[in-house]
PDB file with SEQRES, HELIX, SHEET and CRYST1 records, atoms N, CA, C and O in Angstrom:
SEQRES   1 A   74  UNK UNK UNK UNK UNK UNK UNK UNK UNK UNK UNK UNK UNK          
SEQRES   2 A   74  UNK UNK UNK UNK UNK UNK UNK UNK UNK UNK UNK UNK UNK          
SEQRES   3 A   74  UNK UNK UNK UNK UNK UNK UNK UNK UNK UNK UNK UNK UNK          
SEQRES   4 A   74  UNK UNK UNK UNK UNK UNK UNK UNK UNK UNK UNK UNK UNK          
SEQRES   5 A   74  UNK UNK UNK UNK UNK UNK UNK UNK UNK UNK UNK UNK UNK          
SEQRES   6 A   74  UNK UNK UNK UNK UNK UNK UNK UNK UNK                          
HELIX    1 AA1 UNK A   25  UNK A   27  5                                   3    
SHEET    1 AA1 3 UNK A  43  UNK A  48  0                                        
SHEET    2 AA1 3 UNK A  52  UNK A  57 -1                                        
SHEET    3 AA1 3 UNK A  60  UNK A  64 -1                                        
CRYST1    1.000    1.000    1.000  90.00  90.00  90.00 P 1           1          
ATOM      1  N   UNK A   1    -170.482-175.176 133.185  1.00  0.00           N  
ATOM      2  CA  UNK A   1    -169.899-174.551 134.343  1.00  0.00           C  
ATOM      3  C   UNK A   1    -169.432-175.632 135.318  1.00  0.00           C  
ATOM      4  O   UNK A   1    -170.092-176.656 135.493  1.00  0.00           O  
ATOM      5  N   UNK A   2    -168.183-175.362 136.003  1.00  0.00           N  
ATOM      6  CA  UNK A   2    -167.455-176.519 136.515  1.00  0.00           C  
ATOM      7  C   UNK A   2    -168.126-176.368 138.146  1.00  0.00           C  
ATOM      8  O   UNK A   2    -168.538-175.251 138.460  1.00  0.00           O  
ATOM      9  N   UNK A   3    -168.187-177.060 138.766  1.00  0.00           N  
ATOM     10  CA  UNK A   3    -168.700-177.212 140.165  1.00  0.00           C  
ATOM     11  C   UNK A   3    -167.539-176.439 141.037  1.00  0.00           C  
ATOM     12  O   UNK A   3    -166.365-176.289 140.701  1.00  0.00           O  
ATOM     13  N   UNK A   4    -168.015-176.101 141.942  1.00  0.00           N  
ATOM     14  CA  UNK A   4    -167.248-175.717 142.739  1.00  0.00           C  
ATOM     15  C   UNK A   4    -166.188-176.602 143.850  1.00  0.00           C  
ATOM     16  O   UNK A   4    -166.502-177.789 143.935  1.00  0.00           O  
ATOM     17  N   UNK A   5    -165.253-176.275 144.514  1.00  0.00           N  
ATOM     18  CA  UNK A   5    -164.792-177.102 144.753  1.00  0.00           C  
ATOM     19  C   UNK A   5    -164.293-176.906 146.299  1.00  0.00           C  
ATOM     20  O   UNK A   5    -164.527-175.745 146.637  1.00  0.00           O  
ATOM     21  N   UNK A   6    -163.734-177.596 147.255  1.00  0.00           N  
ATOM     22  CA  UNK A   6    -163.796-176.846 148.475  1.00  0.00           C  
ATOM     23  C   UNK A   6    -162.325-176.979 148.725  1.00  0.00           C  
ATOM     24  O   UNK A   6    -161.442-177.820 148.559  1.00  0.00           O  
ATOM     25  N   UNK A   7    -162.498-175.456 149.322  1.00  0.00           N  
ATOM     26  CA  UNK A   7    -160.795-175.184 149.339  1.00  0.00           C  
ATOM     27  C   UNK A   7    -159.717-176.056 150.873  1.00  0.00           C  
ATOM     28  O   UNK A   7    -160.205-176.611 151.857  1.00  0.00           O  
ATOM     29  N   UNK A   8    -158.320-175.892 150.571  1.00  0.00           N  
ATOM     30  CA  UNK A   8    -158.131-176.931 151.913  1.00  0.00           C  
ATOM     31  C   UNK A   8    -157.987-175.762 152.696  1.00  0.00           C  
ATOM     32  O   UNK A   8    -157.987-174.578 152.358  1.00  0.00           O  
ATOM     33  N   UNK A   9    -157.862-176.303 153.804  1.00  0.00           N  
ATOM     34  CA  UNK A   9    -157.860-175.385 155.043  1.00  0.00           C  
ATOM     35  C   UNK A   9    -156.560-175.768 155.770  1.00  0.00           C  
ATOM     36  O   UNK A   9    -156.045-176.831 156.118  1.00  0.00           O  
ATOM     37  N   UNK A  10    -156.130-174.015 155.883  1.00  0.00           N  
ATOM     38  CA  UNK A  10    -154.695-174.415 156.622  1.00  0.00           C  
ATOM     39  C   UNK A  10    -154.685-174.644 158.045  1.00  0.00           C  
ATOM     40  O   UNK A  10    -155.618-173.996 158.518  1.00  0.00           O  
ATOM     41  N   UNK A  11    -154.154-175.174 158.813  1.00  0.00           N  
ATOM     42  CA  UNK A  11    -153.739-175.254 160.178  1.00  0.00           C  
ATOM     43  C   UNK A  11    -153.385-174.054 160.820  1.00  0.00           C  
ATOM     44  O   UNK A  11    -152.508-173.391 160.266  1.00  0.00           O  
ATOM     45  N   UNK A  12    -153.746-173.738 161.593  1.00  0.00           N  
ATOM     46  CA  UNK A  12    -153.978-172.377 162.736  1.00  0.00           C  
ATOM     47  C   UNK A  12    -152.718-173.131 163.632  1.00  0.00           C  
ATOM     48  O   UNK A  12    -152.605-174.356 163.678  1.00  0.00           O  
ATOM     49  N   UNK A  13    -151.923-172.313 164.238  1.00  0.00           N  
ATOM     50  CA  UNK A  13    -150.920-172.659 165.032  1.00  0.00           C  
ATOM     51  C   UNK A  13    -151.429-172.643 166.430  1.00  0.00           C  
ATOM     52  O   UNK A  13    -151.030-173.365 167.343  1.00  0.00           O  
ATOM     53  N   UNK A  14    -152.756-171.345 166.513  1.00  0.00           N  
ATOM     54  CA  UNK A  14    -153.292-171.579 167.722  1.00  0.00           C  
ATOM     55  C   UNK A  14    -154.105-172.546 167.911  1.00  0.00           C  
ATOM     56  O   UNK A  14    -154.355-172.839 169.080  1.00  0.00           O  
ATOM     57  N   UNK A  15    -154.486-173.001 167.257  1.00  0.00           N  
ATOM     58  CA  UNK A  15    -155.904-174.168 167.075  1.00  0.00           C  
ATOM     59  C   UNK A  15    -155.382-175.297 168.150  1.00  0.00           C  
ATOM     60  O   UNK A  15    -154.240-175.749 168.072  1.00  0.00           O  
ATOM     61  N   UNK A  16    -156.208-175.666 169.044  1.00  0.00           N  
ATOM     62  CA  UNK A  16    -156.333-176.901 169.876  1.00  0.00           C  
ATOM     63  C   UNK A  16    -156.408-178.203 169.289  1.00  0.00           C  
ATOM     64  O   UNK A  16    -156.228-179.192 169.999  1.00  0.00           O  
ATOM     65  N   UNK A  17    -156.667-178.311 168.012  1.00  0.00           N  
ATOM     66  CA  UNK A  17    -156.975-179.597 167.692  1.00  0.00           C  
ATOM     67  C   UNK A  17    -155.124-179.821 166.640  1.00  0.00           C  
ATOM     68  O   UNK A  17    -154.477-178.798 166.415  1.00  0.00           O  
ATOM     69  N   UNK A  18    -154.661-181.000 166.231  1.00  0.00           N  
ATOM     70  CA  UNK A  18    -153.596-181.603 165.535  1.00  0.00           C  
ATOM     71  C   UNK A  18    -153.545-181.294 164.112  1.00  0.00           C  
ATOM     72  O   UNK A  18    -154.463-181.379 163.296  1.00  0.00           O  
ATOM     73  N   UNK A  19    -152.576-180.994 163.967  1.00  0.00           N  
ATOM     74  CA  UNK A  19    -152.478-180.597 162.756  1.00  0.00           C  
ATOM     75  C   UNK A  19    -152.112-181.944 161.744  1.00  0.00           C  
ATOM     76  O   UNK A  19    -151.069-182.598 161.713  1.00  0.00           O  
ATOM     77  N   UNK A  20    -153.440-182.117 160.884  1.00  0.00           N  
ATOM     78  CA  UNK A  20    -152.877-183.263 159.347  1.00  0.00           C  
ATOM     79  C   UNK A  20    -151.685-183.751 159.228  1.00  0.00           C  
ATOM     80  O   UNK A  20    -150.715-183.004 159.108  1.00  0.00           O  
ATOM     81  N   UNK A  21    -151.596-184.823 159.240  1.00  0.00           N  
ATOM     82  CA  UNK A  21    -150.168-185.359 159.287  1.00  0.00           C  
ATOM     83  C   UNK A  21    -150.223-186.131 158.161  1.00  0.00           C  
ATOM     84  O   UNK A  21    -151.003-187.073 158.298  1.00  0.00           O  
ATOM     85  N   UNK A  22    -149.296-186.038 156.341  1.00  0.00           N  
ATOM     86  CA  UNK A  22    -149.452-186.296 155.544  1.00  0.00           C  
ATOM     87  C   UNK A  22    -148.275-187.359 155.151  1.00  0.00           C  
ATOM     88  O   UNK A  22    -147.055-187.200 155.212  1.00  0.00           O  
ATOM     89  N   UNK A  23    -149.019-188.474 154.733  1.00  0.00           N  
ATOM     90  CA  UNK A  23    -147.557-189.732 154.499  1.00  0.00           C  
ATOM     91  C   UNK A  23    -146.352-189.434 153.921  1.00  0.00           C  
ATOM     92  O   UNK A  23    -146.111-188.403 153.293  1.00  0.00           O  
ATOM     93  N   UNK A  24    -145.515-190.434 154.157  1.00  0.00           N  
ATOM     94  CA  UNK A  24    -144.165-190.011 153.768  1.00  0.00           C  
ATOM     95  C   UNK A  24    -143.832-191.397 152.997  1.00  0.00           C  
ATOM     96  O   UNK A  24    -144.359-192.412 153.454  1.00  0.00           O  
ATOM     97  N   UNK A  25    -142.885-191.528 151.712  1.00  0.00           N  
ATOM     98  CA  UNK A  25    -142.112-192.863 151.299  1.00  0.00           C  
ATOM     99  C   UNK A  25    -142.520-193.464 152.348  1.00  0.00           C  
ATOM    100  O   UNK A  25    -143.194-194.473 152.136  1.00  0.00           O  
ATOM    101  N   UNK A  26    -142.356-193.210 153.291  1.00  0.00           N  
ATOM    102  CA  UNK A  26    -141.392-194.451 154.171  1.00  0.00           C  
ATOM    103  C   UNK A  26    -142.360-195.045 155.067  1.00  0.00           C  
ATOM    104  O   UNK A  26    -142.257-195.811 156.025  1.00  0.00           O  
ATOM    105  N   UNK A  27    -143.336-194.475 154.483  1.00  0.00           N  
ATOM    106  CA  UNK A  27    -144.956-195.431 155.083  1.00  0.00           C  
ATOM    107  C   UNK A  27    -145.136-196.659 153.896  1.00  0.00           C  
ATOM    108  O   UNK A  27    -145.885-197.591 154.192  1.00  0.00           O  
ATOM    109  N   UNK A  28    -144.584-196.668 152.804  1.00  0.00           N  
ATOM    110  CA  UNK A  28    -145.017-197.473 151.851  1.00  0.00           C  
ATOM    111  C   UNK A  28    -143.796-198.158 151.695  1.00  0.00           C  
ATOM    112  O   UNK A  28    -142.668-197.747 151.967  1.00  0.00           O  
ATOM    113  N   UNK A  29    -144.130-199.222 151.238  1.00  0.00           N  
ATOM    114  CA  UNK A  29    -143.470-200.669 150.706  1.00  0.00           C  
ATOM    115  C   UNK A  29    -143.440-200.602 149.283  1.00  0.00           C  
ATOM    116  O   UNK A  29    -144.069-199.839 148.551  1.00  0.00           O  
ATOM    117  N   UNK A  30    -142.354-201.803 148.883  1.00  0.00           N  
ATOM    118  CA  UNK A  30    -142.953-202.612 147.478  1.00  0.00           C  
ATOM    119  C   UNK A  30    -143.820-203.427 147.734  1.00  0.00           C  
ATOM    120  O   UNK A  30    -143.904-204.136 148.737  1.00  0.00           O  
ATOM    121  N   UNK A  31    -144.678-203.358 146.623  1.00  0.00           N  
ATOM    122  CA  UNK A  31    -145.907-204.211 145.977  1.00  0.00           C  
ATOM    123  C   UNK A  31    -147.054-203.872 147.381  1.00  0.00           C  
ATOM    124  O   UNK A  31    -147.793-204.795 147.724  1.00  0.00           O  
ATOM    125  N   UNK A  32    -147.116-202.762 147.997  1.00  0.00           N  
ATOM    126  CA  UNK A  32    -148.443-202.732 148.702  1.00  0.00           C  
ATOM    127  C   UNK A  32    -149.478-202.255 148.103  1.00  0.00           C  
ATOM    128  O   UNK A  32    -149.341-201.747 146.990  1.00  0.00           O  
ATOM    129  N   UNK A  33    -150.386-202.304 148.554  1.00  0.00           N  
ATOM    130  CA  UNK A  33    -151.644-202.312 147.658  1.00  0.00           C  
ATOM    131  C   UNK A  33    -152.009-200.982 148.151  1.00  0.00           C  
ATOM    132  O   UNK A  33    -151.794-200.808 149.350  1.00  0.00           O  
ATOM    133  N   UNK A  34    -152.650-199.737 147.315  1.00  0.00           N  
ATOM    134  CA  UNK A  34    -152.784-198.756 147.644  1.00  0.00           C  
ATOM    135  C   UNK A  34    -154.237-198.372 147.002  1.00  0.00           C  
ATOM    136  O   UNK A  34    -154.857-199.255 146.410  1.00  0.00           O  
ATOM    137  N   UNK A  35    -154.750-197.131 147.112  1.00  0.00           N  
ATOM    138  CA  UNK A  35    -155.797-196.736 146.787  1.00  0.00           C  
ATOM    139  C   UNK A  35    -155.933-195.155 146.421  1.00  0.00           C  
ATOM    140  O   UNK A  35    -156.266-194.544 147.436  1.00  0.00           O  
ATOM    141  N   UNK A  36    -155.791-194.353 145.366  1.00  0.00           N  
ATOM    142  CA  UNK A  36    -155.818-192.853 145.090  1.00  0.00           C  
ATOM    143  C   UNK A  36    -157.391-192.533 145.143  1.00  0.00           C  
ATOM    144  O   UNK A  36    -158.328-193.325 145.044  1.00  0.00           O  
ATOM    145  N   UNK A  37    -157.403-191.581 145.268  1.00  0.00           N  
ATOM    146  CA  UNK A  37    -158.521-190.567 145.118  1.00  0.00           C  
ATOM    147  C   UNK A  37    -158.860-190.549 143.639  1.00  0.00           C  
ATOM    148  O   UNK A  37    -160.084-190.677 143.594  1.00  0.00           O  
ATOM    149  N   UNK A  38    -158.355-190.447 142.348  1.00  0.00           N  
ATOM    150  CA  UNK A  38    -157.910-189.860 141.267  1.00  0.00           C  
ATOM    151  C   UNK A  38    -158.435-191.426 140.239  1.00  0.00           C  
ATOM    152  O   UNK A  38    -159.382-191.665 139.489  1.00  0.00           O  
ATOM    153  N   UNK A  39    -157.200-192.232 140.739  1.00  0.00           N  
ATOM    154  CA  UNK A  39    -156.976-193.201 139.437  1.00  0.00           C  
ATOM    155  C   UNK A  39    -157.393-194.669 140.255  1.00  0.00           C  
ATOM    156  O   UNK A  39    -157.036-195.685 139.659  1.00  0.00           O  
ATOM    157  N   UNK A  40    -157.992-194.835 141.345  1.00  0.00           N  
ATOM    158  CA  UNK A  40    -158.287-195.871 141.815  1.00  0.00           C  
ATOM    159  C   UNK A  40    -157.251-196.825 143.106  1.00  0.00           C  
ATOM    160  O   UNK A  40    -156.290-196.430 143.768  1.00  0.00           O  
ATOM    161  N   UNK A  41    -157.858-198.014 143.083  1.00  0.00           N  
ATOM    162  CA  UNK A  41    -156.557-199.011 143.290  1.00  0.00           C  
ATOM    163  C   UNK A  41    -155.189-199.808 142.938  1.00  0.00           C  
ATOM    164  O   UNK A  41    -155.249-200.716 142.109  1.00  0.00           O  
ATOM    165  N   UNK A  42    -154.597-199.650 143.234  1.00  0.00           N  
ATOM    166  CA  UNK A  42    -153.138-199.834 142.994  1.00  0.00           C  
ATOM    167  C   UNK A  42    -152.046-200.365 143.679  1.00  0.00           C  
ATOM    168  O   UNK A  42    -152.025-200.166 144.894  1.00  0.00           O  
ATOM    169  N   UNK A  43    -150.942-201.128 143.066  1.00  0.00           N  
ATOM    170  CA  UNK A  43    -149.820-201.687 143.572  1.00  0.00           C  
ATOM    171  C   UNK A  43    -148.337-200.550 143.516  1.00  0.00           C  
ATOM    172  O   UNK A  43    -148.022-200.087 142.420  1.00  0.00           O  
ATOM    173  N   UNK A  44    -147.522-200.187 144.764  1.00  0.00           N  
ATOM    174  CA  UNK A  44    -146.360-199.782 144.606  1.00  0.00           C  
ATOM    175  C   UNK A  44    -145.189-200.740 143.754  1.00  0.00           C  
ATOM    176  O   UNK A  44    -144.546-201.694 144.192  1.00  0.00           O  
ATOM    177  N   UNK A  45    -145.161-200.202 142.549  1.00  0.00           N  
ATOM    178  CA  UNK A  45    -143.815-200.988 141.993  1.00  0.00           C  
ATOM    179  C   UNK A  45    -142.932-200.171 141.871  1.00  0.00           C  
ATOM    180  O   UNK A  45    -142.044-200.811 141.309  1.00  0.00           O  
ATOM    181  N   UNK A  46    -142.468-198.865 142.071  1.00  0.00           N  
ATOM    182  CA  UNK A  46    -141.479-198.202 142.215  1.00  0.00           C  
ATOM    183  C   UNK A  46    -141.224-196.546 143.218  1.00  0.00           C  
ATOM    184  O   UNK A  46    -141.867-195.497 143.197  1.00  0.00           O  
ATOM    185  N   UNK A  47    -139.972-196.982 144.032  1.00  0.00           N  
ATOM    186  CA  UNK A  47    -139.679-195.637 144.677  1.00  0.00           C  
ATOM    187  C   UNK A  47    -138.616-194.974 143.999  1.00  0.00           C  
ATOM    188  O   UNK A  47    -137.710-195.680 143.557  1.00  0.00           O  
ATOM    189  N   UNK A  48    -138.563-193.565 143.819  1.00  0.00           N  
ATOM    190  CA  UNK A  48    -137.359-192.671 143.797  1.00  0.00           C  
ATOM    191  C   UNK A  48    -136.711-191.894 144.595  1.00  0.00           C  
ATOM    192  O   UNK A  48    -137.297-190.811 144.565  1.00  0.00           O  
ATOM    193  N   UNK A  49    -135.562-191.829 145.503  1.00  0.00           N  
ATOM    194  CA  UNK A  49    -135.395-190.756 146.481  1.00  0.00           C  
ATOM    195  C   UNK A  49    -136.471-191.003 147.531  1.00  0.00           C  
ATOM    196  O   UNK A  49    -136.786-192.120 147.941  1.00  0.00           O  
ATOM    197  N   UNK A  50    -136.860-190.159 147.818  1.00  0.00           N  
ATOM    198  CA  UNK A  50    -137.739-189.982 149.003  1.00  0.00           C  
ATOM    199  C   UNK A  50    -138.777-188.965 148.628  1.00  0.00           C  
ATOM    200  O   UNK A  50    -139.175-188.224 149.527  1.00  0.00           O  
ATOM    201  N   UNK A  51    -139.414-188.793 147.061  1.00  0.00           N  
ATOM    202  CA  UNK A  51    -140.151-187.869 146.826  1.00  0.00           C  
ATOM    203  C   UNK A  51    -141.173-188.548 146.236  1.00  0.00           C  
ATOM    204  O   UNK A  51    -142.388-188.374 146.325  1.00  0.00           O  
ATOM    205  N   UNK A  52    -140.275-189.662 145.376  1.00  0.00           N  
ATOM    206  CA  UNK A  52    -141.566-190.071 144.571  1.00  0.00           C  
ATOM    207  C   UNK A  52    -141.808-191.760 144.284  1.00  0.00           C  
ATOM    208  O   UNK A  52    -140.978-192.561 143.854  1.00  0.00           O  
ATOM    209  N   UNK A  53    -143.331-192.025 144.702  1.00  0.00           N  
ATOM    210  CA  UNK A  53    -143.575-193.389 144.493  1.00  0.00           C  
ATOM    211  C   UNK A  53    -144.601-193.632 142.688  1.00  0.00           C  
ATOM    212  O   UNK A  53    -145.469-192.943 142.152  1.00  0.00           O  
ATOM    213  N   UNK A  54    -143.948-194.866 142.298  1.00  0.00           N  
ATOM    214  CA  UNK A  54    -144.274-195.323 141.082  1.00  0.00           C  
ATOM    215  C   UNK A  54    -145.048-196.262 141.093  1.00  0.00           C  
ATOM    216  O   UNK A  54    -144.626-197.304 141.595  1.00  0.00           O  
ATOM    217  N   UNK A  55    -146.918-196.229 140.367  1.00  0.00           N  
ATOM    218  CA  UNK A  55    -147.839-196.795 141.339  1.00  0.00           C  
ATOM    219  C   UNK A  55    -148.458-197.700 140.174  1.00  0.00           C  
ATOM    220  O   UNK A  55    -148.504-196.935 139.211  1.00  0.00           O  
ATOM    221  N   UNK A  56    -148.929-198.878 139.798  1.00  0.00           N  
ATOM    222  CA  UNK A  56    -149.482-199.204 138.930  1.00  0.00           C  
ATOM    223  C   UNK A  56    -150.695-199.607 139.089  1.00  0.00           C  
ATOM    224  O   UNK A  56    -151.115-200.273 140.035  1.00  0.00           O  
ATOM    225  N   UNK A  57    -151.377-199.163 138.044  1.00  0.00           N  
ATOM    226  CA  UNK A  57    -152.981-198.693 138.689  1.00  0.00           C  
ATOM    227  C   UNK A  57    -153.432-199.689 137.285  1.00  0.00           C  
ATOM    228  O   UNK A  57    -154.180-198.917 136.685  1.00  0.00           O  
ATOM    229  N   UNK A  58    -153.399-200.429 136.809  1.00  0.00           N  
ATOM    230  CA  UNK A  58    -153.720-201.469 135.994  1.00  0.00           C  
ATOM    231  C   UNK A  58    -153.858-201.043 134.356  1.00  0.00           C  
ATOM    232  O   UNK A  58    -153.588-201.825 133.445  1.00  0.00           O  
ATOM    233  N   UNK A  59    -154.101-200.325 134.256  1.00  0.00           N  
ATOM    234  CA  UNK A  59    -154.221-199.809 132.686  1.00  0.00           C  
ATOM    235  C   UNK A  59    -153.028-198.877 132.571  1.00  0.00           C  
ATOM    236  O   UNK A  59    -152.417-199.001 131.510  1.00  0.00           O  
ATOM    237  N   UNK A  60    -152.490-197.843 133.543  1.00  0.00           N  
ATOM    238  CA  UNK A  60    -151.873-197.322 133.682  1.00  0.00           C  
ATOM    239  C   UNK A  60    -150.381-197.714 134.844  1.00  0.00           C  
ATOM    240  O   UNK A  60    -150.206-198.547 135.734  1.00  0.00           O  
ATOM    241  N   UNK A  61    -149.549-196.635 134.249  1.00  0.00           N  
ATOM    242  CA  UNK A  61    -148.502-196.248 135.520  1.00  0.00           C  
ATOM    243  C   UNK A  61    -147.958-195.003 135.831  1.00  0.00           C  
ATOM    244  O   UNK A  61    -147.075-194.480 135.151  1.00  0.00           O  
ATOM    245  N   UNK A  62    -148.622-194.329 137.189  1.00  0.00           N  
ATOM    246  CA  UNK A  62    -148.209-193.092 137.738  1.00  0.00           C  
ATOM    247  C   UNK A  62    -147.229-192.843 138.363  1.00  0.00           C  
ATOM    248  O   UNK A  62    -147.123-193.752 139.186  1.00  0.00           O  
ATOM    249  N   UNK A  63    -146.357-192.088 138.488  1.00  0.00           N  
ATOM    250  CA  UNK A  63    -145.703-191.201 139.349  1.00  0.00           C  
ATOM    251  C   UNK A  63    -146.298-190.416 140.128  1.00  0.00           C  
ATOM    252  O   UNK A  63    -146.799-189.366 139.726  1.00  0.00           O  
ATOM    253  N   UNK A  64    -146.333-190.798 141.342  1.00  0.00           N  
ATOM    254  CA  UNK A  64    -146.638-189.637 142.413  1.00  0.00           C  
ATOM    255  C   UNK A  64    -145.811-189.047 143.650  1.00  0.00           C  
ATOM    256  O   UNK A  64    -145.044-189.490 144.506  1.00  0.00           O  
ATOM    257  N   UNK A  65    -146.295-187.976 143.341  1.00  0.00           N  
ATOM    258  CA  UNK A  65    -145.188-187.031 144.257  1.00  0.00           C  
ATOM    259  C   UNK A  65    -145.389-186.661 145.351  1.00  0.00           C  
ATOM    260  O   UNK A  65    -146.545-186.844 145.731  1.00  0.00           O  
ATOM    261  N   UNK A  66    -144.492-186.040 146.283  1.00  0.00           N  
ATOM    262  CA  UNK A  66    -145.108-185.959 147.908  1.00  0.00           C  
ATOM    263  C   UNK A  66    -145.977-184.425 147.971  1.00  0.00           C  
ATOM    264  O   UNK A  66    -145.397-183.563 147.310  1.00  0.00           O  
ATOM    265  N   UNK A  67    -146.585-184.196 148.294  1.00  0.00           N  
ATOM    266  CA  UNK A  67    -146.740-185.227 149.232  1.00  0.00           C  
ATOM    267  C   UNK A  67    -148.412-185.977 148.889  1.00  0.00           C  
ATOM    268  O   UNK A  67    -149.356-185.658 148.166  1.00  0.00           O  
ATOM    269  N   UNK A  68    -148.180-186.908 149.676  1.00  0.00           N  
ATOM    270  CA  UNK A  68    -149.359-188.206 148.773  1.00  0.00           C  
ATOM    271  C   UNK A  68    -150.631-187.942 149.983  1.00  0.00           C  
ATOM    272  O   UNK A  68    -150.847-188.753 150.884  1.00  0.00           O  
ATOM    273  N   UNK A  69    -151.202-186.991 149.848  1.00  0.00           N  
ATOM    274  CA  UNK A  69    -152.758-186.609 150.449  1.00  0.00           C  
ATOM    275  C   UNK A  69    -153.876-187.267 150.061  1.00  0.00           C  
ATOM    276  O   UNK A  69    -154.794-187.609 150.807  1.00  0.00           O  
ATOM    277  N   UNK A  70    -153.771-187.503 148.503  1.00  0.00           N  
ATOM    278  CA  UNK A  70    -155.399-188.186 148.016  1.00  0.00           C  
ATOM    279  C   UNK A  70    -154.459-190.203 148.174  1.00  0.00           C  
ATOM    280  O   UNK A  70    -155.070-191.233 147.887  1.00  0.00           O  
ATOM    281  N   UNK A  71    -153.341-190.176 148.553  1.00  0.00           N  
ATOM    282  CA  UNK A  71    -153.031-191.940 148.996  1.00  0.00           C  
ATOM    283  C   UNK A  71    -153.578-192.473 149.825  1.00  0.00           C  
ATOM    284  O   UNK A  71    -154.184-191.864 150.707  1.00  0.00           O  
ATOM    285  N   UNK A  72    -153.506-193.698 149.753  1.00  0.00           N  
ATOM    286  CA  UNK A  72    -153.844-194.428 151.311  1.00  0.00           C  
ATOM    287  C   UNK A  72    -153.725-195.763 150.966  1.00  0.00           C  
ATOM    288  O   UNK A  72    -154.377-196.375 150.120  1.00  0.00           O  
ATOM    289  N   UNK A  73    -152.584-196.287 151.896  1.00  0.00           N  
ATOM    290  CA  UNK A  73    -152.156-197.536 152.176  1.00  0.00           C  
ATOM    291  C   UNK A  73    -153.039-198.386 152.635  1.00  0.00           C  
ATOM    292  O   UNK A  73    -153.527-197.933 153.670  1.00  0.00           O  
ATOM    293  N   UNK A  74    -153.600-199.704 152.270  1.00  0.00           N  
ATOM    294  CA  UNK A  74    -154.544-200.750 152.614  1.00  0.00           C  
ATOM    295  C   UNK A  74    -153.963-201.875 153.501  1.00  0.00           C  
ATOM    296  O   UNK A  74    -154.677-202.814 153.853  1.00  0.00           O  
TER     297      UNK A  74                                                      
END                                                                             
């Protein structure tokens, strides 16, 4: 039996507090060093458009798409 998992929570328009603000391309570079949730640490070696960054995670190479929630720029 798979664990449960916790659902995201949307933003209330009335809510007092800011609503998540989720990266865009255009926070990332070539060759910055990044970090997923998923597949680890990683270098940007490729953008497409403005949707999708091409990430090389050392054994592998991902495509990821926007929007990049489990990313984070180092």
């Amino acid at each position: 039996m798979k664990p449960a998992r916790a659902a995201t929570r949307r933003h209330l328009p009335t809510s007092p507090f800011a609503a998540p603000v989720a990266p865009t391309v255009g926070q990332f570079a070539m060759q910055d060093q990044v970090t997923h949730d998923k597949y680890g640490l990683g270098r940007v070696i490729g953008m497409e458009d403005d949707t999708v960054l091409i990430i090389d995670f050392g054994s592998r190479q991902v495509r990821i798409l926007t929007p990049f929630a489990e990313l984070t720029r180092l």
